[in-house]
C-alpha positions, 0 to 999 in steps of 0.5 A: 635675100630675107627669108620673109622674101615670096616664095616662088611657086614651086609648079612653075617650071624654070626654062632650061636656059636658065642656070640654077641659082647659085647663093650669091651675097655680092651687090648685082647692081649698086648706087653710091651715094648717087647725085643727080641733077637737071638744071636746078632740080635735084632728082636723086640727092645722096641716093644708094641701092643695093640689088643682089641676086634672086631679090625682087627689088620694088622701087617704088614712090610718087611721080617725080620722086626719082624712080626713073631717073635711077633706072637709067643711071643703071642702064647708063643712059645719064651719068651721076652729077656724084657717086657712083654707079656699077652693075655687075662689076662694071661701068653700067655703060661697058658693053659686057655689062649691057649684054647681061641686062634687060629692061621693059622701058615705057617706050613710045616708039616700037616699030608697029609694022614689024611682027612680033616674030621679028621684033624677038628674032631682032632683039635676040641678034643683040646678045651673045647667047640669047634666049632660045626663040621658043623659051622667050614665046614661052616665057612672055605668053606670047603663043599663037600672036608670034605672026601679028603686026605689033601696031595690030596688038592690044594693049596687054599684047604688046606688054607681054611683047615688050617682056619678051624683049626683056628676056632675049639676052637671058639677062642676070639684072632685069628692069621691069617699068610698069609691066602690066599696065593694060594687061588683063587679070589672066595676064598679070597673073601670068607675068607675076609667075615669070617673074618669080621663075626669074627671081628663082633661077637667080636673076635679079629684078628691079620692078617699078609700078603703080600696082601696089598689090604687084608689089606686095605679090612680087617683092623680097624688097620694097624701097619707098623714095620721094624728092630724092631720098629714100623714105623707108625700106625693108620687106613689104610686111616691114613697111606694112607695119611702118602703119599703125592700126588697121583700114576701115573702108566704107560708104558713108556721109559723115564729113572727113574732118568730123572722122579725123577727129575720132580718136585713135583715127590716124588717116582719112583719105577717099576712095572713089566714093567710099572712104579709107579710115586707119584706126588703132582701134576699128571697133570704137570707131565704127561705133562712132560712125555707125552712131551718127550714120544709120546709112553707113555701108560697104563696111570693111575692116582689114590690117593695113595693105602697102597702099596705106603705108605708102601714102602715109609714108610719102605724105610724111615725107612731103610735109617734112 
């Protein structure tokens, strides 16, 4: 794992049930070169990912860069058109495979008349050697709703209850789809602390999401793909600096071709109604603005976040 990787908190307890990581260099989980078509549309073209042990692996990119459909080519759901693909040694389609991988899928169809007890006490049926009950409660937040029906939970609720799902086979290879979607800042927080215990305690997790933060909090290592293929990759500071300048984001009337065209601007995009400007030199160009905008405020200048440099990178990779 790079030694840039996020450094778990060292307050969290890990569960039990977990073994202490051991030092692995052997790939978990791999894509070879993977083709993948439906129909006439090339989903993943000559795609690989390495995922080994204890990384937190963020796959991140547009909708339809084919972020899904490498999930399910590690859970086995589809086959590859070409190359290959194996977890843990194995046809991810073996069964001694699935029985050590977890997932929190955006799923549709949970049954909402089961109660969150049952649903746990289902999933751990699945497995060998499942989490321990209360490990799995612990783990996942879910105290004091183990009796509620889960069509009666909310939103970040039946997230948290998903997760626990995830964890029932104390699984090695975790997938986590957009996992704290509708979930409160307390909660996501929560989860970000479960899955750095994970990442701990040697488990590997591939993490997809439209949270960037999430994904500068939590990842070892950020895999940016668009129409296929892999943009760029590396730690998320490693991708912060594909970034050149730093971010302007402020209030203003100034006309977003008359900002381009600033010098050393490199990006103009709008944020809500603010607009993010990335300079090589902010102070010049504020000056510039501030010139003909005595109504300019909210002014902020920061280094690069990984929302800039995904934009940037993805924008590239479209106009290529």
């Amino acid at each position: 794992m790079s030694a840039s990787a996020v450094v778990p908190h060292t307050n969290h307890a890990i569960p039990a049930a977990w073994p202490t990581p051991l030092l692995q260099t052997r790939a978990i989980a791999r894509l070879n070169s993977v083709t993948k078509r439906y129909g006439q549309v090339t989903a993943l073209d000559s795609f690989s990912l390495s995922l080994h042990a204890g990384e937190v692996v963020a796959l991140l990119g547009p909708n339809g860069a084919g972020k899904t459909t490498a999930v399910r080519l590690l859970l086995g759901l589809i086959s590859p058109n070409a190359g290959s693909v194996r977890v843990l040694g194995r046809d991810p389609r073996d069964s001694d495979a699935r029985t050590r991988i977890g997932a929190m899928l955006q799923v549709s169809r949970v049954p909402e008349m089961l109660r969150v007890r049952e649903h746990i006490d289902l999933f751990r049926s699945y497995y060998p050697q499942p989490l321990p009950f209360a490990e799995v409660v612990r783990a996942a937040k879910l105290e004091g709703i183990e009796d509620k029906l889960f069509g009666k939970l909310s939103g970040g609720q039946k997230q948290r209850t998903l997760f626990g799902m995830a964890l029932c086979g104390n699984p090695d290879l975790i997938f986590l789809d957009e996992p704290t979607v509708g979930m409160d800042i307390e909660s996501r927080r929560a989860l970000w602390d479960q899955v750095r215990a994970l990442s701990a305690a040697g488990k590997t997790v591939l993490l997809t999401t439209h949270y960037l933060e999430e994904a500068d909090m939590l990842a070892s290592r950020v895999v940016v793909i668009n129409k296929g293929k892999v943009v760029c990759e590396g730690t998320p500071a490693e991708i912060k600096h594909q970034v050149s300048g730093r971010r302007i984001r402020c209030i203003t009337q100034l006309d977003p071709d008359f900002l381009r065209a600033l010098p050393t601007v490199s990006d103009v995009q709008q944020d809500r109604e603010a607009v993010i400007v990335m300079a090589e030199r902010p102070e010049q160009v504020v000056r510039a603005m501030l010139e003909r905008d005595a109504t300019l405020h909210g002014l902020e200048i920061s280094a690069a976040a990984l929302e800039d440099a995904f934009l940037a990178l993805t924008s590239e990779a479209a106009h290529a």
